[in-house]
C-alpha positions as CSV (number, residue, x, y, z in Angstrom):
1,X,-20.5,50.4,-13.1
2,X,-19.3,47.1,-12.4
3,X,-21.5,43.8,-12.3
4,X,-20.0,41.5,-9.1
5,X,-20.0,37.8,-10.1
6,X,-22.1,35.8,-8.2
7,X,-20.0,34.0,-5.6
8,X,-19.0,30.2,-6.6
9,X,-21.3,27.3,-6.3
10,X,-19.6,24.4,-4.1
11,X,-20.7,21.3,-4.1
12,X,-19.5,18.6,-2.3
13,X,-20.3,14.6,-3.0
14,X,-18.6,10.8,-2.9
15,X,-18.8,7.6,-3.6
16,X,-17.1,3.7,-3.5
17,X,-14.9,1.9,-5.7
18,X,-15.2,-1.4,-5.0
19,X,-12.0,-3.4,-6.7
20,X,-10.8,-6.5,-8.3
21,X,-7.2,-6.3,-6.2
22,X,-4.6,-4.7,-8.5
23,X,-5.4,-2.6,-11.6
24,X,-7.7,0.2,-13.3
25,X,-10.8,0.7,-12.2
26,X,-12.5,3.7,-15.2
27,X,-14.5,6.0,-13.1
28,X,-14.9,9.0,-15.3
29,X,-18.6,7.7,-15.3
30,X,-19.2,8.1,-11.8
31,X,-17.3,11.8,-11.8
32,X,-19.2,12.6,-14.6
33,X,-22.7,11.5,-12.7
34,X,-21.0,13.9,-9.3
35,X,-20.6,16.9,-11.9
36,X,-23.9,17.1,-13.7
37,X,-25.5,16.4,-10.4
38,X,-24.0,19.8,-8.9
39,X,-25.4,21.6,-11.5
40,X,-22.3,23.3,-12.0
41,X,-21.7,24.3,-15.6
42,X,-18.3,26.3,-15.9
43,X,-15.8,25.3,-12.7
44,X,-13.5,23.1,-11.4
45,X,-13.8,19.5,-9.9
46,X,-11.1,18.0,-7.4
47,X,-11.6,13.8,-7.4
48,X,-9.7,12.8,-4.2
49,X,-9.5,9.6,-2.6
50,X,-8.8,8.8,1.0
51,X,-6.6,6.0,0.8
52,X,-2.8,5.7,0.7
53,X,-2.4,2.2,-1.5
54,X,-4.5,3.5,-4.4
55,X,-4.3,6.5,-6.6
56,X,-6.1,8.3,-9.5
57,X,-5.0,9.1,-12.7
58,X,-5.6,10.6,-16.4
59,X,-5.1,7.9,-18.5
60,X,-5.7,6.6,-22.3
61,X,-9.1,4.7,-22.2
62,X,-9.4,4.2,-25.7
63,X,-6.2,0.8,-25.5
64,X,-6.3,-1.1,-22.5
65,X,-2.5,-2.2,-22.9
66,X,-1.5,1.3,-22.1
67,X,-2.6,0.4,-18.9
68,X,-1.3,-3.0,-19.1
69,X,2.1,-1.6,-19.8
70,X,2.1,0.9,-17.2
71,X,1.1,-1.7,-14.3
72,X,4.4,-4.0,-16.0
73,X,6.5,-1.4,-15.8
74,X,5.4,-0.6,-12.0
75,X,5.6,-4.0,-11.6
76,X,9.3,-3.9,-12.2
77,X,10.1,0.1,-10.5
78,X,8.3,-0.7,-7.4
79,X,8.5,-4.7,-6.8
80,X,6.5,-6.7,-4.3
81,X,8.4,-7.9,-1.5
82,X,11.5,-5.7,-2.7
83,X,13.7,-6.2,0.8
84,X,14.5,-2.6,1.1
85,X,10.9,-1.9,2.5
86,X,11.1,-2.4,6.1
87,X,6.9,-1.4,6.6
88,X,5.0,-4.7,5.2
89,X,2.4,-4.9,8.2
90,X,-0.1,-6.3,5.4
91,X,2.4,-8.4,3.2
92,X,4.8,-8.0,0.7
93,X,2.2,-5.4,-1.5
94,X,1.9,-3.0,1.3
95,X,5.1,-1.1,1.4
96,X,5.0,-1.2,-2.6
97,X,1.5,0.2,-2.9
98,X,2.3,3.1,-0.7
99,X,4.8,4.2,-3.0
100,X,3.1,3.4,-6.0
101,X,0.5,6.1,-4.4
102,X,3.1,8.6,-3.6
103,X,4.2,8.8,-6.8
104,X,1.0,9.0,-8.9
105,X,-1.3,10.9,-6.6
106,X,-4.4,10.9,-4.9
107,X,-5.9,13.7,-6.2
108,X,-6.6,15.6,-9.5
109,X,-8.2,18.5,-10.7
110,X,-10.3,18.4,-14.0
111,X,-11.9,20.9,-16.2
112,X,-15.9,21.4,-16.0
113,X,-17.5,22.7,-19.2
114,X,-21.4,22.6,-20.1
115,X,-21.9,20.0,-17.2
116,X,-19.0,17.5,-18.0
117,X,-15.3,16.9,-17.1
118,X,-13.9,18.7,-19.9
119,X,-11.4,15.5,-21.4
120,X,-9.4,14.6,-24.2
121,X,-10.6,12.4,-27.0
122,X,-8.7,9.7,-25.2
123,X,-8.3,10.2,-21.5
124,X,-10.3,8.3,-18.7
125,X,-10.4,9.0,-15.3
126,X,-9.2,5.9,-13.3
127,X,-8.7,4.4,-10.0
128,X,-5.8,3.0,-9.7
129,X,-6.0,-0.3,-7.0
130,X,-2.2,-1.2,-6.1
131,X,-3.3,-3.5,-3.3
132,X,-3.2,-7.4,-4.8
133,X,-6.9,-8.1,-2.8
134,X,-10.2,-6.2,-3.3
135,X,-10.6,-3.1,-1.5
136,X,-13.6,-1.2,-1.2
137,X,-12.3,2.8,-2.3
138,X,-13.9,6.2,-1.4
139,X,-13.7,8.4,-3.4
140,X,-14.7,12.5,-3.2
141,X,-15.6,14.8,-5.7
142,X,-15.8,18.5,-5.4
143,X,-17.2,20.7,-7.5
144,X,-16.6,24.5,-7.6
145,X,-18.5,26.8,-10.2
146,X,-21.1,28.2,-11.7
């Protein structure tokens, strides 16, 4: 006789970012707050945000220069007003931010274990602003579990 697994518990929540213009903002907090509040304790939880000039990542959070470096190093792969971007309809950053998007992600799917995002010793999860001006961010979080 088999035991059937009770089906998955969903759970679906969001909230905003606001940000600085360009840079890290550390919101493993605030995914961490969306988890435990689903009650979920073994699962999955996709972080997504609906915007096409930021991104998220998994990053050290224990050395800020790691993310000092990697913003540099953007900084010289994806240049503000580089003139082989044609789209600049909001300035010299917009074009540049879009790519810097593309080519981190907007999305990521992280571990649940007892409650928690199940992370490394050193990882954060961060919002990455490319945009030089503040932006106010959405971000969503959903949980799947049990």
């Amino acid at each position: 006789m088999s035991h059937a697994q009770p089906a998955p518990h969903v759970v679906q929540s969001g909230f905003a970012v606001h940000t600085r213009g360009r840079g890290f903002c550390d919101i493993t907090g605030k995914v961490a707050e969306a988890i435990l509040a689903s009650h979920v304790q073994t699962g999955i939880a996709n972080v997504f945000t609906l915007h096409t000039s930021c991104s998220l990542l998994i990053c050290e959070d224990a050395d800020p220069t790691v993310r000092a470096d990697l913003e540099r190093w953007f900084a010289r792969a994806v240049p503000d007003g580089d003139n082989l971007f044609e789209h600049d309809a909001e300035g010299p950053d917009d074009m540049p931010a879009h790519v810097r998007s593309i080519l981190t992600g907007v999305s990521l799917t992280v571990p649940v274990h007892g409650g928690k995002p199940q992370l490394g010793t050193w990882q954060g999860i961060y919002l990455w602003e490319h945009r030089r001006e503040p932006h106010q961010r959405k971000v969503t979080v959903t949980v799947l579990g049990h």
